[in-house]
C-alpha positions in Angstrom: 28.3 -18.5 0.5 25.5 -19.6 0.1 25.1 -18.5 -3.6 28.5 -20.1 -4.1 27.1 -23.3 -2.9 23.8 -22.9 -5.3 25.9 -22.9 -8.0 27.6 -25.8 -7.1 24.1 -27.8 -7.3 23.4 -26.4 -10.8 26.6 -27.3 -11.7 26.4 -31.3 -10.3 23.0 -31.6 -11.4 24.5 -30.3 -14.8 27.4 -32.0 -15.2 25.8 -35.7 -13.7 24.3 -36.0 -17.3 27.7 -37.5 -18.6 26.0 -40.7 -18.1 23.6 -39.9 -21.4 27.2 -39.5 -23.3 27.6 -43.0 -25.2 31.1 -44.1 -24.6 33.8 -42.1 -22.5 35.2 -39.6 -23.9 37.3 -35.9 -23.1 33.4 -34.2 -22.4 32.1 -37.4 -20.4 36.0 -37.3 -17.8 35.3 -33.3 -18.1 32.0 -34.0 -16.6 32.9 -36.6 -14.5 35.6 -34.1 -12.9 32.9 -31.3 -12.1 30.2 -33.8 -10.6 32.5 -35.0 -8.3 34.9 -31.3 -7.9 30.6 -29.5 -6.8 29.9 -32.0 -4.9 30.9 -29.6 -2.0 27.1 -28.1 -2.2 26.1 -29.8 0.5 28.4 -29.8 3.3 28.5 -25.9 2.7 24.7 -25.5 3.2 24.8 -27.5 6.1 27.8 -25.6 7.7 26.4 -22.4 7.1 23.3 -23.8 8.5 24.7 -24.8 12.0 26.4 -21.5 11.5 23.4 -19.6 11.4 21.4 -21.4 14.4 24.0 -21.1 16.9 24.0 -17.6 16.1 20.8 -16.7 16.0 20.1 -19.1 19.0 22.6 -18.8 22.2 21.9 -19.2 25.5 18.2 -19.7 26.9 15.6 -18.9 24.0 11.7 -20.7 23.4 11.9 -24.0 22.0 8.7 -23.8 20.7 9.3 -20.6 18.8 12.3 -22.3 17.5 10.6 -25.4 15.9 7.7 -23.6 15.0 10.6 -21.4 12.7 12.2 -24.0 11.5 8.6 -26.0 10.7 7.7 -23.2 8.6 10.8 -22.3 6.5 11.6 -26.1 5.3 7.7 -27.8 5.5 5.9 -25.6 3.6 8.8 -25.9 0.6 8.8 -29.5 1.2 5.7 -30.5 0.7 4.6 -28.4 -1.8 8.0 -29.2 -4.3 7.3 -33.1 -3.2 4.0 -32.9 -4.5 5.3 -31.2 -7.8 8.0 -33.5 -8.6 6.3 -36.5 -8.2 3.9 -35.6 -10.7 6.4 -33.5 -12.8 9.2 -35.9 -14.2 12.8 -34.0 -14.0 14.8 -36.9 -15.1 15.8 -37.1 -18.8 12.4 -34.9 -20.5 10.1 -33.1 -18.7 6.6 -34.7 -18.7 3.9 -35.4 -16.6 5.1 -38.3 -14.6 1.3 -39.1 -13.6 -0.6 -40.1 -10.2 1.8 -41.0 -7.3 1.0 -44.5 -5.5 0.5 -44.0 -1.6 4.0 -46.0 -1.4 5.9 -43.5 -3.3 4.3 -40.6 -1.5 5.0 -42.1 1.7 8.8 -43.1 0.7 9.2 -39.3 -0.9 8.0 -37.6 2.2 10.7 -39.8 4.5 13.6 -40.2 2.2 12.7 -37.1 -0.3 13.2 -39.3 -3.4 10.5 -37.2 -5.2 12.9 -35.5 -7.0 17.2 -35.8 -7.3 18.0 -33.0 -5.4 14.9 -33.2 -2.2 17.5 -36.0 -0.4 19.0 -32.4 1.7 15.6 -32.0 3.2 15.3 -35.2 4.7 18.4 -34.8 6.2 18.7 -31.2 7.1 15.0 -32.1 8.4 16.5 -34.0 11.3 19.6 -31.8 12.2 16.7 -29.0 12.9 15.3 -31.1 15.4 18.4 -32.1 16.8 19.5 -28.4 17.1 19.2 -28.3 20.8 20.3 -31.2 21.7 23.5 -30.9 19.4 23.9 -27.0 20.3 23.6 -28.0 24.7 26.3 -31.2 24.0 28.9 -28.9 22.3 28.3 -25.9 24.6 28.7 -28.1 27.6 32.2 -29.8 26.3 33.4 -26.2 24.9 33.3 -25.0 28.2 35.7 -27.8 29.5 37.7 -27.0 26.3 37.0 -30.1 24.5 35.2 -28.5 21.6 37.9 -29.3 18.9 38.0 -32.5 20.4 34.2 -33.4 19.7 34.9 -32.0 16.3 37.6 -34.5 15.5 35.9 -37.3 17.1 32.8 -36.7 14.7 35.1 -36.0 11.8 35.9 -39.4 12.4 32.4 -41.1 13.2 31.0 -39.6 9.7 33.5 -41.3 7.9 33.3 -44.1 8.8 29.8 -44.1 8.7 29.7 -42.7 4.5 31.7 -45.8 4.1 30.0 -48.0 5.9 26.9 -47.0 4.4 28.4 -48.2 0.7 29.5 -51.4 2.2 25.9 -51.8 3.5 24.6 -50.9 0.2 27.0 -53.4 -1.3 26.8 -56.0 0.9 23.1 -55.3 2.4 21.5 -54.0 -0.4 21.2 -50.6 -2.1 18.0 -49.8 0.0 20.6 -49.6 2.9 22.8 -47.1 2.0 20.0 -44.7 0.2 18.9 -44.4 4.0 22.3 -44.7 6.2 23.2 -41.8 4.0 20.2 -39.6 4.3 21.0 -39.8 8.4 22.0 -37.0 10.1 25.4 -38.5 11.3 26.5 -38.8 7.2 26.9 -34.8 7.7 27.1 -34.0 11.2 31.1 -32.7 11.5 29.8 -30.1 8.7 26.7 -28.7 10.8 29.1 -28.7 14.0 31.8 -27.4 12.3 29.2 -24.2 11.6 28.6 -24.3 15.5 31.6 -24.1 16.3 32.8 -21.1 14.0 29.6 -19.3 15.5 30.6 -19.6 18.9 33.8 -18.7 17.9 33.3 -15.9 15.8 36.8 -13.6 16.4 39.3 -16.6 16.9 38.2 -17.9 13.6 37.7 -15.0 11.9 41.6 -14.1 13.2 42.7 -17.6 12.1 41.4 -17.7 8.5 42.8 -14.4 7.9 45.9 -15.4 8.8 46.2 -18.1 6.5 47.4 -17.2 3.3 44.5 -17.0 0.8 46.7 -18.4 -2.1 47.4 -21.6 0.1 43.5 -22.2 1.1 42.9 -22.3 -2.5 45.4 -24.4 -2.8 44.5 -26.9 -0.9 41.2 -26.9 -2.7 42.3 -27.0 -5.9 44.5 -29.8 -4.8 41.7 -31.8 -2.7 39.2 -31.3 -6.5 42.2 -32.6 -8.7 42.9 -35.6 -6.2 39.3 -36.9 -5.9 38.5 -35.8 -9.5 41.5 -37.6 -10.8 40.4 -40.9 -8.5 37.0 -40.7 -10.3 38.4 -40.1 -13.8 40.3 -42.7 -13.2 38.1 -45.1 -12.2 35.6 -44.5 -15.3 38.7 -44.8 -17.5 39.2 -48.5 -16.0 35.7 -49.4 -15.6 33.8 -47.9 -17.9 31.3 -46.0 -16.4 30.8 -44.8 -13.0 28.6 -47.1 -11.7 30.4 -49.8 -13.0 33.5 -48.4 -10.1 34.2 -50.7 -7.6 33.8 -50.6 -4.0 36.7 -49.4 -2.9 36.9 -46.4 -4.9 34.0 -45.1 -2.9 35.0 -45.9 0.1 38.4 -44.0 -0.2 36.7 -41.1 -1.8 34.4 -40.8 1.7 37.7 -41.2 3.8 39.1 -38.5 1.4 36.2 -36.3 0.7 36.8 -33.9 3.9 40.4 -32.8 3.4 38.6 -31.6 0.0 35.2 -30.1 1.5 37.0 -28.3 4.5 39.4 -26.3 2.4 36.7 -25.5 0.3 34.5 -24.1 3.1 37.3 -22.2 4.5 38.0 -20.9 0.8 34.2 -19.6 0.8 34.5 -18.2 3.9 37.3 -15.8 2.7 35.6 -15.2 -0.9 32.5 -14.3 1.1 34.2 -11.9 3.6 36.2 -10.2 0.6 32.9 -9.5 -1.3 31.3 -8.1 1.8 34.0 -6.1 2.1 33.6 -4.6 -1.3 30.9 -2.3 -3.1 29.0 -2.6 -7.1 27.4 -4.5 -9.1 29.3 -7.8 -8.5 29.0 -7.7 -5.2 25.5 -6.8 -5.0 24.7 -9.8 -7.5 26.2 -12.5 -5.7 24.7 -11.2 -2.5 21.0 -11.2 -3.8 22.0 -14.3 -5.6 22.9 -16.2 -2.0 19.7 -14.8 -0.7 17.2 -16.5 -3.3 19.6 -19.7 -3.1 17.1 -21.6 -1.1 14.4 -21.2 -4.2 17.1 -21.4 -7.2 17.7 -24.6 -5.1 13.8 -25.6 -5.0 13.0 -25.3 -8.5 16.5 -25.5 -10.4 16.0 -29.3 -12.2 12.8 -28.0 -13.9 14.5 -25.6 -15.4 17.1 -27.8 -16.6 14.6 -30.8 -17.5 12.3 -27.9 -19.5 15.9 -26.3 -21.1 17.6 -29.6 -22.1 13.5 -30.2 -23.8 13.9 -26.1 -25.3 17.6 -26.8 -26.7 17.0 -30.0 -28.1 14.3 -29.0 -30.1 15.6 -25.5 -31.6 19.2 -27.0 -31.7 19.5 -30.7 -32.4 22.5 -30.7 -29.9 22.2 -33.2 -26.7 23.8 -33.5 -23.8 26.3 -35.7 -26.2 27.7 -32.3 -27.5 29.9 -29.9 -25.7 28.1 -26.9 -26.1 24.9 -27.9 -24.1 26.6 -27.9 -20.8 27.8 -24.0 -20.4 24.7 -22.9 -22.3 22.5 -25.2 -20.0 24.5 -24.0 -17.0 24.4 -20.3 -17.5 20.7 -20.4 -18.7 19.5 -22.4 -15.6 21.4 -20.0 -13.0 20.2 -17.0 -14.8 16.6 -18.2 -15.4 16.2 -20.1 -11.9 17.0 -16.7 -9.9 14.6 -14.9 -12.1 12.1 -16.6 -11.2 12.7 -17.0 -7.6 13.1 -12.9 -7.4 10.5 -12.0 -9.4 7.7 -14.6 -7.9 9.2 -13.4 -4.3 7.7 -10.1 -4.8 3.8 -12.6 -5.1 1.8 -12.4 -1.7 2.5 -15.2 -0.1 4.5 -16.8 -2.7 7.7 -16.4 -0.4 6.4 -19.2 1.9 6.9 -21.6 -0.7 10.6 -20.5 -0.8 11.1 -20.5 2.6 11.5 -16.9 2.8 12.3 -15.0 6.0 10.2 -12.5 4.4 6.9 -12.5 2.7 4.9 -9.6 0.9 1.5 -10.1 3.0 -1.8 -9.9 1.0 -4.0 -6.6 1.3 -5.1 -5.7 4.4 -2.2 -7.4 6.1 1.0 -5.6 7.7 4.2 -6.8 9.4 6.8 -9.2 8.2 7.8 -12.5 8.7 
């Protein structure tokens, strides 16, 4: 799954380059349609992250050993891919964006603008350290069977809060929605939702199988081509994307979970089926999910140094239809290269988050 959902990044992060297209046309809509269609990225990592808490962590276990975990899996990363990117420009060419100020340190380090894609620590950040607290309040109204009933009610609190943030934006200024929707509420259903399948393990495992795969995807399919059609639409009438108006947004957050759920439940069943299978393919997509928190990490430098590479030996730009797949492919392949081959480094895996980490010489055990 989560190799799924580290495609999906490559893919927005590809795709949100329409914007460079002068004019709309077929490839800009195209593009347009896949931004907004793999823009289920997210809420799959943070599912399968409350997933994998609440199923490595039941019950009574050390709090310290937990944060002290958690501190060294996403801090380490953090602060080391902060530093890069706010020297390292990603955006457009790649190029030595010079000496941070201690403003724009300090506002990358809170709100992880130091790059496009460093937003998910910030808020994946807080929903480690409100693990406990969240795990204890679901575990305490699961057991008087209102579990499903916490889950509504915060399907409901996070959208209205997503659309509130863009009315604050809009209204407020722009300042206040870049932070309401770094909180931890913006995402909260999707890390409970995780819980809850974890602490639920056979009844959902029973459920989704007995749903008819053809009908989860769907309901995907359906939930893409409905809010990709609304944004199509909207750059048709406007002009651009950011030219959309206010209400578009807002009805895509009140929409955007009848999409992302189906989704999740349709990567729950790919996932299981590959498990359940044996080869090459299988194998692939299963080391692939396991580097996905690197490929993640250093993915827009290998787009921002490939777009620089295919310029130059090609003349195409992200104008032309042809720079996308290549672009695509070339940063998926070349990404997970280098996040497998510099795992196998001593001590490199740290900077990955790795649960593992060759130790230097002299050293035994694992992490």
């Amino acid at each position: 799954m989560r190799g799924f959902a580290a495609l999906a990044v490559i893919a927005v992060h590809i795709s949100m380059n329409y914007t460079r297209i002068p004019g709309v046309n077929l490839l800009a809509l195209l593009d347009v349609f896949i931004y907004i269609a793999a823009h289920f990225a997210v809420p799959v990592f943070i599912f399968i992250s409350g997933w994998v808490l609440a199923a490595r962590y039941a019950g009574d276990y050390p709090i310290r050993e937990f944060y002290r975990r958690r501190a060294k899996t996403i801090l380490i990363p953090y602060l080391f891919f902060t530093a890069l990117y706010l020297m390292v420009n990603v955006e457009g060419a790649i190029g030595f964006a010079g000496v941070p100020t201690p403003d724009a340190v300090a506002e990358a380090l809170l709100l992880g603008t130091a790059a496009y894609h460093l937003w998910f620590f910030a808020l994946i950040i807080q929903l480690y350290l409100l693990y406990p607290l969240i795990a204890r309040g679901y575990d305490r109204l699961d057991r008087v069977g209102a579990g499903l009933f916490l889950l509504f009610s915060l399907l409901i609190i996070q959208v209205l809060w997503n659309a509130g943030a863009h009315l604050a934006g809009a209204f407020a200024g722009t300042e206040w929605y870049t932070v309401l929707i770094r909180l931890f509420p913006s995402h909260l259903f999707y890390f409970v939702l995780g819980i809850h399948v974890a602490r639920h393990t056979d009844r959902s495992r029973s459920m989704l199988r007995s749903l008819p795969g053809a009908g989860v995807l769907a309901a995907a399919s359906g939930g893409a081509l409905l809010l990709g059609g609304i944004w199509m639409a909207s750059v048709i009438i406007s002009g651009s994307l950011t030219s959309t108006t206010l209400a578009v947004f807002c009805i895509y957050r009140l929409l955007e979970p009848l999409y992302y759920v189906p989704v999740i439940a349709a990567l729950v069943l790919a996932a299981w089926r590959l498990e359940e299978t044996v080869g090459r393919p299988a194998a692939l997509s299963r080391s692939f999910g396991e580097h996905s928190y690197g490929i993640y990490l250093i993915h827009p430098l290998i787009i921002a140094a490939g777009a620089s590479i295919w310029a130059s030996l090609t003349g195409l730009s992200w104008a032309d239809w042809l720079t996308y797949p290549v672009l695509f492919l070339g940063t998926a392949v070349v990404s997970y290269g280098v996040v497998r081959g510099v795992s196998g480094v001593p001590y490199a895996g740290y900077l990955f988050g790795e649960s593992r980490v060759r130790r230097g010489p002299g050293q035994s055990g694992g992490v």
